[in-house]
MIMIPA-899318 format. One record per residue (C-alpha): residue number from 0; residue in three letters; z, x, y. Coordinates in nm, 3 decimals, padded with zeros to 5 digits. Each point is the difference from the previous one (the first is absolute). Example, Ala and Ser with C-alpha at 12.3 -4.5 7.8 and 13.67 -1.06 7.14 Angstrom:
! MIMIPA-899318
<0 ALA <00.780 01.230 -00.450>>
<1 SER <-00.066 00.137 00.344>>
END
This chain:
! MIMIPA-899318
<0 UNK <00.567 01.780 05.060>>
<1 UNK <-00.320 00.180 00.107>>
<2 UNK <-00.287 -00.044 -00.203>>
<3 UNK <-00.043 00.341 -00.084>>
<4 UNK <00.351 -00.022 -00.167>>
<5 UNK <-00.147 -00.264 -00.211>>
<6 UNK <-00.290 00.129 -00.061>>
<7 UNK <00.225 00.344 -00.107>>
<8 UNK <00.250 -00.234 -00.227>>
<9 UNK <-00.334 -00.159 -00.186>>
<10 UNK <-00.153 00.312 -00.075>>
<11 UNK <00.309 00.114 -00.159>>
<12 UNK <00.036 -00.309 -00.190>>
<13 UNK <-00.320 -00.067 -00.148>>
<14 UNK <-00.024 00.286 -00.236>>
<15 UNK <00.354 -00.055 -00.121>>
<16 UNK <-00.134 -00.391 -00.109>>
<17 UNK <-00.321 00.114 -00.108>>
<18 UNK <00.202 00.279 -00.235>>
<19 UNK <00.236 -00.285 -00.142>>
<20 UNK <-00.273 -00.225 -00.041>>
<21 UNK <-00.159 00.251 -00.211>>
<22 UNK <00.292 00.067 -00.229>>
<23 UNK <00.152 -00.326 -00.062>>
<24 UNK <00.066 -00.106 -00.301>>
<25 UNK <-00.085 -00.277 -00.216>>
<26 UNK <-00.281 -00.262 -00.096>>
<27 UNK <-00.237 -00.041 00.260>>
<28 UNK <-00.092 -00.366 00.065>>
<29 UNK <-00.319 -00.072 -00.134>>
<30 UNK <-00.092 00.330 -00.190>>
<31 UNK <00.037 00.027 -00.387>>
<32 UNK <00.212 00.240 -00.130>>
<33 UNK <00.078 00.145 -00.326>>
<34 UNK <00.273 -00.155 -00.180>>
<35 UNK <00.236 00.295 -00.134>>
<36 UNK <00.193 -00.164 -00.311>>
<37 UNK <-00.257 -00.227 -00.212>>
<38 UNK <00.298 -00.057 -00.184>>
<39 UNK <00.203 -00.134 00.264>>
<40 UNK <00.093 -00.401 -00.150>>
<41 UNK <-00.129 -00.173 00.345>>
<42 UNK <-00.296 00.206 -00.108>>
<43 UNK <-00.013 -00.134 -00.354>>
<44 UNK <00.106 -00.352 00.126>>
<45 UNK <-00.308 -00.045 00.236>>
<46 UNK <-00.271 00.170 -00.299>>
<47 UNK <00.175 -00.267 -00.234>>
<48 UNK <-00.064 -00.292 00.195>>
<49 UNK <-00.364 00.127 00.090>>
<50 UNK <-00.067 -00.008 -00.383>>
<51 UNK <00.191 -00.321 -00.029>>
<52 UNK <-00.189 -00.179 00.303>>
<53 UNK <-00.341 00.104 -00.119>>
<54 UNK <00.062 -00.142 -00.364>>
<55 UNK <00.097 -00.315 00.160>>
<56 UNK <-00.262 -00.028 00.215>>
<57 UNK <-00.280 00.152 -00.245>>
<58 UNK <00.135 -00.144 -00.354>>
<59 UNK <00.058 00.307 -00.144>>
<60 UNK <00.282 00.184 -00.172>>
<61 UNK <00.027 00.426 00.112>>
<62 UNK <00.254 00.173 -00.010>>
<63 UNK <00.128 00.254 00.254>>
<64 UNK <00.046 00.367 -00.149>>
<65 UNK <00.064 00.174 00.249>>
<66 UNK <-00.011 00.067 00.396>>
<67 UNK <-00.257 00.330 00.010>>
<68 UNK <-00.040 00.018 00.370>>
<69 UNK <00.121 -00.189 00.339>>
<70 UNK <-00.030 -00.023 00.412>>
<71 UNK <00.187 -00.248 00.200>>
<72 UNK <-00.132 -00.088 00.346>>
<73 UNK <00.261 -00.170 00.261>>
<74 UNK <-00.136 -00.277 00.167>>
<75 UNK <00.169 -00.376 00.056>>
<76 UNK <00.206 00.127 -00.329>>
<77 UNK <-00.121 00.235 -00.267>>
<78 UNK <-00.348 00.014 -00.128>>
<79 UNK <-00.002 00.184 -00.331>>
<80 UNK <-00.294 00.160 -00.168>>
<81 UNK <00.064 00.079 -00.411>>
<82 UNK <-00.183 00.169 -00.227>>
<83 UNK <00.101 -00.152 -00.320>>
<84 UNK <-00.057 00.078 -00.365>>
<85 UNK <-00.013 -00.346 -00.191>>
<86 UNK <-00.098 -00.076 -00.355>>
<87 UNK <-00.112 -00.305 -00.182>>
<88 UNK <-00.172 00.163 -00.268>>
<89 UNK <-00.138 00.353 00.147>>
<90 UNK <00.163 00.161 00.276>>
<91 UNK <-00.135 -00.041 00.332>>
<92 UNK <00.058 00.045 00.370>>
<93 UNK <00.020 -00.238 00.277>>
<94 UNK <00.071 00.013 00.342>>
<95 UNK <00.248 -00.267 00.186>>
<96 UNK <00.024 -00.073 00.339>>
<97 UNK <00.361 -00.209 00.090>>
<98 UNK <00.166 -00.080 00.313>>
<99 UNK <00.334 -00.023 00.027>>
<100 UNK <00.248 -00.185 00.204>>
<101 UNK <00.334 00.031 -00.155>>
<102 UNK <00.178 -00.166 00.289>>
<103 UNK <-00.186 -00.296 -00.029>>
<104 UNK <-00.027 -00.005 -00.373>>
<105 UNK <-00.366 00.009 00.008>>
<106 UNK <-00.234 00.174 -00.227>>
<107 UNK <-00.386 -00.011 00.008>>
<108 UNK <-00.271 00.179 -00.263>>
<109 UNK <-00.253 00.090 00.262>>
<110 UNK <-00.178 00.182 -00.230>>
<111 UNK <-00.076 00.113 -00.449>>
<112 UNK <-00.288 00.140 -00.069>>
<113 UNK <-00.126 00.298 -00.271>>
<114 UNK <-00.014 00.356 00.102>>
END
């Protein structure tokens, strides 16, 4: 095949996979995205054992209220970023940072801290 053929074929190509690229759908791997249903029970299952791993680890006793915003990142498994609303006496907020590897049954608190 002449080059110029190929050269011909690539330039038709390209645009075609840069126009796909563009529009496919899905999490991108390493970028956080919003998570759509807070109430979603995977959802609720990870913010329950973020509340549950820091009271074990801390010595203290809150109590999740409620999920009240959430990204999930896609990296070797799930990273997932909560917003939670926790009481143990007044209300307050935390944010949780778990990662998530279903398939291998692990679980990891990265991150609790106040917002």
């Amino acid at each position: 095949m002449p080059s110029y053929t190929l050269f011909f074929l690539l330039g038709l190509l390209l645009p075609l996979v840069a126009s796909a690229a563009r529009h496919a759908t899905g999490p991108l791997t390493g970028g956080w995205q919003p998570i759509e249903n807070l109430k979603d029970p995977q959802v609720r299952q990870i913010a329950e054992y973020a509340v549950a791993e820091y009271n074990k680890q801390t010595k203290t006793d809150l109590k999740l209220s409620s999920v009240v915003k959430g990204e999930s990142q896609v990296v070797a498994g799930t990273n997932y970023k909560l917003v939670l609303s926790v009481k143990n006496g007044p209300v307050t907020k935390y944010e949780a940072i778990v990662w998530d590897k279903p398939w291998q049954h692990f679980r990891n608190l990265t991150s609790f801290k106040p917002v």
